[in-house]
C-alpha positions in Angstrom: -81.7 62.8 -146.9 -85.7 62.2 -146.1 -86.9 59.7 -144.0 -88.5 58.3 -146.9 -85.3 57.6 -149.1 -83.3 56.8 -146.3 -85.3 53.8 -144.7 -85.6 54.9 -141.2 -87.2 52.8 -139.1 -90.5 53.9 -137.7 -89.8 52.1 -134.4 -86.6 51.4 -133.2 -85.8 49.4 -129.8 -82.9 49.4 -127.5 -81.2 47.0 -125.0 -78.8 49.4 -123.3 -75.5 47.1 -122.2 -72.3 47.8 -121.1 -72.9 50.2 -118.4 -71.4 48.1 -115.9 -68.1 47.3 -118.0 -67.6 50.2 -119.2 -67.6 51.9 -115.9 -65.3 49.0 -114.8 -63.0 49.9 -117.2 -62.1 52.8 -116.3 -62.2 51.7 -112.6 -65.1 53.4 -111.0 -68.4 51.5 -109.9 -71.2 50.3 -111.9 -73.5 53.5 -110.9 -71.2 55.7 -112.9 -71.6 53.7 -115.8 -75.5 54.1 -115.6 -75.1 57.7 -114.9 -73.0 57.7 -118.5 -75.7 55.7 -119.8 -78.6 58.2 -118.9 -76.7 60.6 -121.4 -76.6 58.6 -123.9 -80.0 58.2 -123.5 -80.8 61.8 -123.7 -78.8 62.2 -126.9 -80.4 59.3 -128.3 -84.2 60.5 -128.0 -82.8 64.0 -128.7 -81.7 62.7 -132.2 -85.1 60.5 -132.5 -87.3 63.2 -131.4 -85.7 65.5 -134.7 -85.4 62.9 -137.4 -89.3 62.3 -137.5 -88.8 58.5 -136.0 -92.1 57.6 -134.5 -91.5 55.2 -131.4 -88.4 54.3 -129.4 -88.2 51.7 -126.5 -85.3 51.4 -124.0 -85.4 48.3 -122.2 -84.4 50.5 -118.7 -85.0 47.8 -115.7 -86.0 43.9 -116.1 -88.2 42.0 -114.1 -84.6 39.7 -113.4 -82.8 43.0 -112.1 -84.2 43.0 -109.0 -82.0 40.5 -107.8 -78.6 42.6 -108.4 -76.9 44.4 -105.2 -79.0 46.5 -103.6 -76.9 49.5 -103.7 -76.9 49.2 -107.7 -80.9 48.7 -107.6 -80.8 51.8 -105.4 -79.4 53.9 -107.5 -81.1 52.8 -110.7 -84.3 53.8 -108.9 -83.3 56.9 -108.0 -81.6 57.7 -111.5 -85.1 57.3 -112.4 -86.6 60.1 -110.3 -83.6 62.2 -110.9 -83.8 62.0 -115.2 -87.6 62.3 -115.1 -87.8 65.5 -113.0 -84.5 67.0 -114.7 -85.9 66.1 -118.2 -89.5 66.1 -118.2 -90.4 70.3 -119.2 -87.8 69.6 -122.1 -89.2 66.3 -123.4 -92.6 68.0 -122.9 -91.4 71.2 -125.0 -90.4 68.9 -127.9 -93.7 67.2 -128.1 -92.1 63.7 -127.0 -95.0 61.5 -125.7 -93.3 59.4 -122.6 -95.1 55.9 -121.9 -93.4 52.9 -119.5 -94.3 49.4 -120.2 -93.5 46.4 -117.1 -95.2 46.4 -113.9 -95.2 49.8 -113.0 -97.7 49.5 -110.1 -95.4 47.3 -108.1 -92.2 49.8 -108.1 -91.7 52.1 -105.2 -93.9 54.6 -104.5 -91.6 57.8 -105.3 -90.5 56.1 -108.6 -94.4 55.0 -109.5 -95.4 58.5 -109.0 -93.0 60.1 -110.8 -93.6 57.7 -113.7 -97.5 58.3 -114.0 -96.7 62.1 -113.6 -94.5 61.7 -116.9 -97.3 59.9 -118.5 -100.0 62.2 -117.6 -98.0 65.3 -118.4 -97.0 64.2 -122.1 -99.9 61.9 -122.8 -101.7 64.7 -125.6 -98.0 65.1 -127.1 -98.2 63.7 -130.4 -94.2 63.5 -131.3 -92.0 60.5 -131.0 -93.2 58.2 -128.6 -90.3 57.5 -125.9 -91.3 53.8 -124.5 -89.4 52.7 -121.8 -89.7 49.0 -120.5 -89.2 49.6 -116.6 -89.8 46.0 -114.5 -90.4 44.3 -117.7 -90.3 40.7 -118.5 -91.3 39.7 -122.0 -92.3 36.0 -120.9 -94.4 37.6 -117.9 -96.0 39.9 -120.1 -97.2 37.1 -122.5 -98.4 35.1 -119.1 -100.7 38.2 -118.1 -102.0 38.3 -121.8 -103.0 34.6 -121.3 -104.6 35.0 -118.1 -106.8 37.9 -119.3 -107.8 36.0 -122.3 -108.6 32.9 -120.0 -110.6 35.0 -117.4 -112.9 36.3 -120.6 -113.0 32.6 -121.7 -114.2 31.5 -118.5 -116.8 34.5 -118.6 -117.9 33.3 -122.0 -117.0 36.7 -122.8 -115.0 35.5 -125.5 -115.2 32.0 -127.8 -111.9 30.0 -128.5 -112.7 30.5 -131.8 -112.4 34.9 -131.5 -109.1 34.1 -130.0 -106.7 35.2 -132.8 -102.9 37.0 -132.9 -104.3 40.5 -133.4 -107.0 39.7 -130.3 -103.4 38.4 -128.4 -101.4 41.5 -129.3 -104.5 43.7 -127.9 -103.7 42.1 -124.2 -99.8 43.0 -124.4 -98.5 45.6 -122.6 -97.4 46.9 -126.1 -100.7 47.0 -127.4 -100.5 50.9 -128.1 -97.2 50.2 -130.0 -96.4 48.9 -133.3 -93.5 46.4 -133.3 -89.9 47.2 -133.6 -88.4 47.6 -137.2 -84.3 47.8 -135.5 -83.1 46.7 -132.6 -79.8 47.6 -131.5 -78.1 45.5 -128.7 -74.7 47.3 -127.5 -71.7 45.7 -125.8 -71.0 43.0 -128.1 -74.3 40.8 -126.4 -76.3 38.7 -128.9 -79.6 37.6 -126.8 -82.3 39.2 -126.3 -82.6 38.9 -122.7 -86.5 38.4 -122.2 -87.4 41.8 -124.0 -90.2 41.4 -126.7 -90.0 38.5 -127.4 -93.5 38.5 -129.0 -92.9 42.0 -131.1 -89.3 41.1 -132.1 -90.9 38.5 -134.6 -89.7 40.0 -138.1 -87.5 43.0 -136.5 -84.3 43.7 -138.1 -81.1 42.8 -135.3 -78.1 45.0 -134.7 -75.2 43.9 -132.5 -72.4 46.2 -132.3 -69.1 46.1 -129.5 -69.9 49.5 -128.7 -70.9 50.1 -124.6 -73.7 51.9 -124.2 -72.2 55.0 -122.6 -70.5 55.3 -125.6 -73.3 54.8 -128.3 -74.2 57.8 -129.7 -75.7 59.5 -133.0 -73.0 58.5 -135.3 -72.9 55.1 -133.8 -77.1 55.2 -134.5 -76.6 56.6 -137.9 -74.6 52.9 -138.7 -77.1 51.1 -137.3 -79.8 52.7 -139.5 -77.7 52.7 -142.7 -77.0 48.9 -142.2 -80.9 48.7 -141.5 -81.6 50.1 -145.3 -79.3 47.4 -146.4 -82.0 45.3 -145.5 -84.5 43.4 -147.5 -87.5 42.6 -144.9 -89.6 39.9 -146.3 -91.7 38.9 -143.2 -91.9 35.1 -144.2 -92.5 36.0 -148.3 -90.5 35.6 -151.0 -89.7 38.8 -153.4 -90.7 37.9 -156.8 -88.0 38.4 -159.4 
């Protein structure tokens, strides 16, 4: 089936849950449920990377999950290091076009590295775009767009009056990004957790029980065939 007579979404955004439980379920620590997690991951952007979708953003590390043990934020760090190196020539190979959004110049060093390496290595590629949101907060990220627009305000670089939501949406760290059609939260959650809360505005919600070590294609495939189910109005009302 095309893309075209199917629906699929051009953009499609992920909060990956469950790792934790689902590792705790079978009784090992919450690090093996992350390591499970990165290959869903992998099989996820495999599938997107093949089936034409043009964007795909992972919501990887919060600005909040700094505060978890520090053995867990360890290892998510280097889990990091470890997938870009491992995965990097074959991304690169298949044209996929790696970009983070959060505030990636305060991780550590190795991991900031490593990060802007991806970015510079697959920044001509013109495939799907693999967006992940690594130290991201959705309400910080709306307070930096304000401070930048108050700065060029108190410049007189811009009027009050130029100050518009396209103008806004230039000063996000999503700027380069249309916004989500889908997003899929796994793990039976229903919030959104501080992730785009700006460019979830009209996007399509899926919620499904599924962990995330355990979503894969066939789990995506429902998601995107409940997503053509869908009549997306943005706020108008279809004429009869």
């Amino acid at each position: 089936m095309t893309k075209e007579k199917r629906k699929i979404p051009n953009h499609i955004a992920f909060i990956m849950d469950g790792n934790g439980r689902w590792a705790k379920k079978k009784l090992k620590p919450r690090l093996f449920g992350h390591k499970a997690g990165v290959e869903a991951l992998k099989d996820i952007v495999k599938f997107g990377s093949k089936n034409n979708i043009g964007f795909m953003t992972f919501y990887a590390f919060s600005t909040e999950n700094w505060s978890r043990p520090v053995k867990e934020v360890n290892g998510l760090m280097e889990l990091l290091v470890v997938f870009l190196r491992k995965e990097i020539r074959e991304l690169h190979e298949n044209n996929v076009k790696i970009t983070f959004i959060g505030k990636i110049d305060e991780l550590p060093k190795l991991q900031k590295s490593e990060v802007n390496k991806a970015m510079d290595k697959t920044k001509d590629n013109t495939g799907l775009v693999f967006c992940i949101a690594l130290n991201y907060g959705s309400r910080l990220e709306i307070v930096d767009a304000c401070k930048s627009i108050v700065d060029l305000c108190l410049n007189e670089k811009l009027k009050g009056s130029d100050i518009n939501e396209k103008l806004f949406e230039s000063y996000l760290y999503t700027k380069e990004i249309p916004d989500p059609d889908l997003l899929i939260r796994t793990s039976g959650e229903k919030r959104l957790s501080n992730f785009l809360l700006w460019q979830l505005a009209y996007t399509e919600f899926y919620f499904t029980d599924v962990y995330w070590p355990d979503f894969n294609v066939n789990e995506l495939n429902k998601a995107i065939d409940v997503y053509t189910t869908r009549n997306r109005r943005f706020g108008k009302v279809k004429e009869e």
